[in-house]
C-alpha positions as CSV (number, residue, x, y, z in Angstrom):
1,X,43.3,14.7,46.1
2,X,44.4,16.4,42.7
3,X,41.8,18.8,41.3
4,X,41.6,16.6,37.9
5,X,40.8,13.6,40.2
6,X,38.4,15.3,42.2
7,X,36.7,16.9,39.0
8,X,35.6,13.1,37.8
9,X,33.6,12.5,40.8
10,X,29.7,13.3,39.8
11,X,28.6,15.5,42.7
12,X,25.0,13.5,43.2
13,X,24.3,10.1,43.9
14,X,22.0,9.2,41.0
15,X,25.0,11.1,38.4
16,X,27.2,8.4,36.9
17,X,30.6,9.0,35.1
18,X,31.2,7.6,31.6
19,X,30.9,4.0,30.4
20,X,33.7,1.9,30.8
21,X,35.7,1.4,27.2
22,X,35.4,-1.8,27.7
23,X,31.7,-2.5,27.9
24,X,31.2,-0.1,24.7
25,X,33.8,-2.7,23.1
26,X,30.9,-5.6,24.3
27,X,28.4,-4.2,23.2
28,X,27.0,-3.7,26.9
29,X,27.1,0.4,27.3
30,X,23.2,-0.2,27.0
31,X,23.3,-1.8,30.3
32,X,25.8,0.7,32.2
33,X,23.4,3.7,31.8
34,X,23.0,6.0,35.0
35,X,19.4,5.2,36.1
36,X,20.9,1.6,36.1
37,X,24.0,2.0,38.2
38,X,22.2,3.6,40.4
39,X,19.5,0.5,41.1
40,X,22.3,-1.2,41.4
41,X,24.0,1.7,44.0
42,X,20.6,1.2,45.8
43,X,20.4,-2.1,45.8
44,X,23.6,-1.9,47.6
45,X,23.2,0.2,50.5
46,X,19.2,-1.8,51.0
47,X,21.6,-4.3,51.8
48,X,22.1,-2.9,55.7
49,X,19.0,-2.3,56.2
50,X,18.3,-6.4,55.6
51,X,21.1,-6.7,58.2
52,X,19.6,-4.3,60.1
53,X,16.2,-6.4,60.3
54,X,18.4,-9.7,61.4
55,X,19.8,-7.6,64.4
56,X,16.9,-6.1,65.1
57,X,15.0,-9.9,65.8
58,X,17.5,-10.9,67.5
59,X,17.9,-8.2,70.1
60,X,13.8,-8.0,70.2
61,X,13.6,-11.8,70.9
62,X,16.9,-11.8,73.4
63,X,14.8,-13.4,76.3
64,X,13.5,-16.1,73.9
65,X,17.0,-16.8,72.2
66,X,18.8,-16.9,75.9
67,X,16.0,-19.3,77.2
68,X,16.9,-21.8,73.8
69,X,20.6,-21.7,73.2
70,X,21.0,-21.3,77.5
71,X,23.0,-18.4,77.8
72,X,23.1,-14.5,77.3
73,X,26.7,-14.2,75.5
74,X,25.5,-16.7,72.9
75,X,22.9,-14.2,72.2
76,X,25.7,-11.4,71.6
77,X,27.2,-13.4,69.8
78,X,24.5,-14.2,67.4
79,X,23.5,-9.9,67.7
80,X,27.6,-9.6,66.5
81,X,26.8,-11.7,63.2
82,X,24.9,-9.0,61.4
83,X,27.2,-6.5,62.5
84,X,30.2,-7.6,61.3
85,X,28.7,-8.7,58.2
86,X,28.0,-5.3,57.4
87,X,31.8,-3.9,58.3
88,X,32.7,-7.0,55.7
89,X,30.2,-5.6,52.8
90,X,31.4,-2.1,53.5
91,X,35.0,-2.8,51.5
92,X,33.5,-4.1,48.3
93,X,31.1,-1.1,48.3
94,X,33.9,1.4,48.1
95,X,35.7,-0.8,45.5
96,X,32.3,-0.2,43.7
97,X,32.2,3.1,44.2
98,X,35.7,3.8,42.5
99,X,34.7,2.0,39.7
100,X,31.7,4.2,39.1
101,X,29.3,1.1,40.0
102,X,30.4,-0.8,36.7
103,X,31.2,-4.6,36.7
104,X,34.3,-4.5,34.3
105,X,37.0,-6.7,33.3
106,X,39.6,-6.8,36.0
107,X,42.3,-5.9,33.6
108,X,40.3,-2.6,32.4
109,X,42.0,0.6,34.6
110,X,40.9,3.0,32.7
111,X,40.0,6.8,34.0
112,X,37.2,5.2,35.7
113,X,38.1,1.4,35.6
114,X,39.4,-0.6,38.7
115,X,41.9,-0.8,41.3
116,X,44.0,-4.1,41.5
117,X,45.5,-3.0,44.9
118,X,41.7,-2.0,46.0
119,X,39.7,-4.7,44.5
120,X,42.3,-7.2,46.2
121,X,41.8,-5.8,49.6
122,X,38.0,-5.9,49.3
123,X,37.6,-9.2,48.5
124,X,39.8,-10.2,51.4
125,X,38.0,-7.5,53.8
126,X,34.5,-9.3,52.7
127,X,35.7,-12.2,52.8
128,X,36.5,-12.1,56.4
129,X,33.9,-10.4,57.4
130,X,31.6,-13.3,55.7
131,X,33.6,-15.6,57.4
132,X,33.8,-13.8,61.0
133,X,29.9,-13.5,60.9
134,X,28.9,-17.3,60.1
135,X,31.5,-18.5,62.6
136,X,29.6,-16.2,65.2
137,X,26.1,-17.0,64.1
138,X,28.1,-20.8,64.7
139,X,29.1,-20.1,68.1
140,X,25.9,-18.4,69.3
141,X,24.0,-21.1,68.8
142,X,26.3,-24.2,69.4
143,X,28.3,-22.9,72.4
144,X,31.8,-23.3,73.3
145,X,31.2,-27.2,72.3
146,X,34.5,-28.8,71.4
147,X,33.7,-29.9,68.2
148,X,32.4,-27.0,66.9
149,X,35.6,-24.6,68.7
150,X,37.9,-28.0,66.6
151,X,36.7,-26.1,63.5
152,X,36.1,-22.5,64.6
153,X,39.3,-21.9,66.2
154,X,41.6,-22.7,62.9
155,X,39.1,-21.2,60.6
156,X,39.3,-17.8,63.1
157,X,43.1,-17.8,63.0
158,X,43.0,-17.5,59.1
159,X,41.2,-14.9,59.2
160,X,43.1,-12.9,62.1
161,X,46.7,-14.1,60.8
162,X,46.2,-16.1,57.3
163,X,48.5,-15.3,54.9
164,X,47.8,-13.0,52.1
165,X,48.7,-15.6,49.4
166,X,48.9,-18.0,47.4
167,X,45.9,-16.7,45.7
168,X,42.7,-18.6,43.8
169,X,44.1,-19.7,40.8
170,X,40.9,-18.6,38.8
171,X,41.9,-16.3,35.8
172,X,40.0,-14.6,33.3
173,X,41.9,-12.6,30.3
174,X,45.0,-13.1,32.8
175,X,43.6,-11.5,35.3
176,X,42.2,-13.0,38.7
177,X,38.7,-13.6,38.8
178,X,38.9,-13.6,42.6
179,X,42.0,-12.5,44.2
180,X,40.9,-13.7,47.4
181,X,43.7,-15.8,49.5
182,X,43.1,-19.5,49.1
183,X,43.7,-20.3,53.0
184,X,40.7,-17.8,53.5
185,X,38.9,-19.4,50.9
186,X,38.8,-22.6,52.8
187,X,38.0,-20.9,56.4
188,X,34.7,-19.5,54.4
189,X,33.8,-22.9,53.4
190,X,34.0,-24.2,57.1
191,X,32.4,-21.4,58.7
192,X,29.9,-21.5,55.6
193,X,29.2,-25.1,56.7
194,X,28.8,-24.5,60.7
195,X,26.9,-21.9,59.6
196,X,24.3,-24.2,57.7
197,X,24.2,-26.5,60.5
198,X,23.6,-23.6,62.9
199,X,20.6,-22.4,60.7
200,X,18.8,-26.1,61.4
201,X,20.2,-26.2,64.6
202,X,18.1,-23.4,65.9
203,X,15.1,-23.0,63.1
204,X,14.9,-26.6,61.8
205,X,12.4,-27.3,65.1
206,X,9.9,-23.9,64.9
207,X,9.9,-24.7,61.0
208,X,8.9,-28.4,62.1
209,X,6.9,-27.2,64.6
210,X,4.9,-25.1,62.1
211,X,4.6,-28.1,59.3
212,X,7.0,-26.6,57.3
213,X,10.0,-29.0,56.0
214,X,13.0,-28.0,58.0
215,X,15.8,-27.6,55.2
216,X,13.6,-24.1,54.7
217,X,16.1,-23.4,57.4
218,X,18.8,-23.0,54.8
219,X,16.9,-20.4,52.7
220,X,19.4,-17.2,53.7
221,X,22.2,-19.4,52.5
222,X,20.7,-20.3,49.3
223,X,20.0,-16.3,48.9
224,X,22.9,-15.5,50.0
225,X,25.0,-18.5,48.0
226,X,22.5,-17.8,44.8
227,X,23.3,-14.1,44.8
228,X,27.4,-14.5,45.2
229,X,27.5,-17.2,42.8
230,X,25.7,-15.3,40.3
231,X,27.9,-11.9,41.1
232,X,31.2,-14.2,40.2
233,X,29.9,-16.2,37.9
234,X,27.9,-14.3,35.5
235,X,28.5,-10.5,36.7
236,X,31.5,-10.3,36.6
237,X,32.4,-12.5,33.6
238,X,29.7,-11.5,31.2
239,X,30.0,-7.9,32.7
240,X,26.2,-6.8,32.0
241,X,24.9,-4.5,35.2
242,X,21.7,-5.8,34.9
243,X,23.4,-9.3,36.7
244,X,24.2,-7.5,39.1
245,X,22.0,-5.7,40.1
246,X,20.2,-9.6,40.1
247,X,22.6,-10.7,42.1
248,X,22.5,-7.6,44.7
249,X,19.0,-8.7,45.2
250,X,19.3,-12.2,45.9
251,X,22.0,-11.5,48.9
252,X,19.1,-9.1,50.0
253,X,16.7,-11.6,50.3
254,X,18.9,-14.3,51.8
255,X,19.1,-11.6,54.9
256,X,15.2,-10.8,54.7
257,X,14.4,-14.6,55.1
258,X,17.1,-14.9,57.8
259,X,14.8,-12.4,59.8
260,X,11.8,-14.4,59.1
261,X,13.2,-17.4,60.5
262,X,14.5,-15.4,63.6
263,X,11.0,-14.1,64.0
264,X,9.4,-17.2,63.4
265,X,11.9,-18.7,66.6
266,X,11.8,-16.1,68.7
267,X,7.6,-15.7,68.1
């Protein structure tokens, strides 16, 4: 690393380099200040510790969870979900990082603006991971069921061998909105849907049980859906931190409530 690279690194956490040119040109340097970025840095890394929580009820309620779904691998499996979520959100992190925790127009590389080569990898390294965890959550609860492998199996492959393009065709100031490969785009919808069905599947009945409507079982997957949709769709079009950090926040709660429901199975 050159020394004039390494000198625009802030040595602390909590120091933040300069605002993007961009936002100053929007109007939204108010909204990049350091204090700021880094509630948004935090918000961030809280985000494993939610994780942590879902692996944590599942390995504490093991003997509960083998008794329901019938088997101890479906358990690991279900234990693998959180994990490998977490490798996933580790890519976009460092894409962060490099761009000094500042949502930005794609097309802004600056001194401190993004990587195209980066922020494409990320996406598809989070992408995958998203998709590798739900299919997992999927096949911990359902089994090796035909039906269900009819859809895992394909949607696996993408993400093991899918190509690397064509990409989402979304564009904003000619740049990709999401550069994330459109046959992993579809694999995350199917594992995203097995993945809702897996969530009533296995807390529909203790939410029932306890008078509570059952479609409560899909409350991570609102979080979690509420949160990206709001990253892509306002973050990182109207490029003001503080929907970020918003959306940060909402993914977090998506994984706190997942841990509820485990807890409220597993008892």
């Amino acid at each position: 690393m050159g020394r004039s690279t390494a000198a625009r690194i802030p040595t602390w956490p909590w120091q933040k380099g300069p605002v993007k040119r961009s936002l100053v040109e929007r109007g939204l340097a108010g909204t990049a200040r350091p204090w700021i970025l880094t509630l948004v840095q935090a918000a961030h890394w809280l985000g494993f510790l939610g994780l942590a929580l879902v692996a944590w009820q599942i390995f504490a309620g093991s003997d509960a969870l083998a008794l329901l779904l019938g088997s101890r691998w479906q358990v690991f499996a279900l234990l693998l979900s959180p994990a490998v979520t977490a490798l996933g959100a580790l890519a976009p992190m460092l894409m962060h990082a490099r761009e000094g925790w500042q949502v930005a127009p794609a097309a802004d590389e600056d001194a401190v603006g993004n990587d195209a080569q980066l922020r494409l990898h990320a996406y598809r390294f989070l992408f995958s991971g998203l998709t590798a965890a739900q299919l997992l959550f999927a096949v911990g609860v359902f089994g090796a069921r035909g039906p269900v492998l009819a859809l895992l199996l394909p949607a696996a492959l993408v993400v093991l061998l899918g190509p690397a393009r064509p990409l989402l065709p979304w564009r904003q100031a000619g740049a990709l909105l999401l550069p994330l490969p459109l046959p992993l785009g579809l694999a995350f919808v199917v594992s995203g849907l097995l993945w809702a069905a897996a969530l009533l599947a296995l807390c529909g009945p203790a939410l029932a049980a306890g008078g509570l409507p059952p479609l409560l079982a899909l409350a991570p997957l609102l979080g979690a859906g509420m949160g990206g949709g709001l990253e892509g769709g306002l973050a990182e079009t109207r490029f003001n931190q503080w929907w970020h950090l918003l959306a940060v926040l909402l993914i977090n709660a998506g994984a706190l409530l997942e841990a509820l429901l485990l807890r409220l199975v597993t008892g």
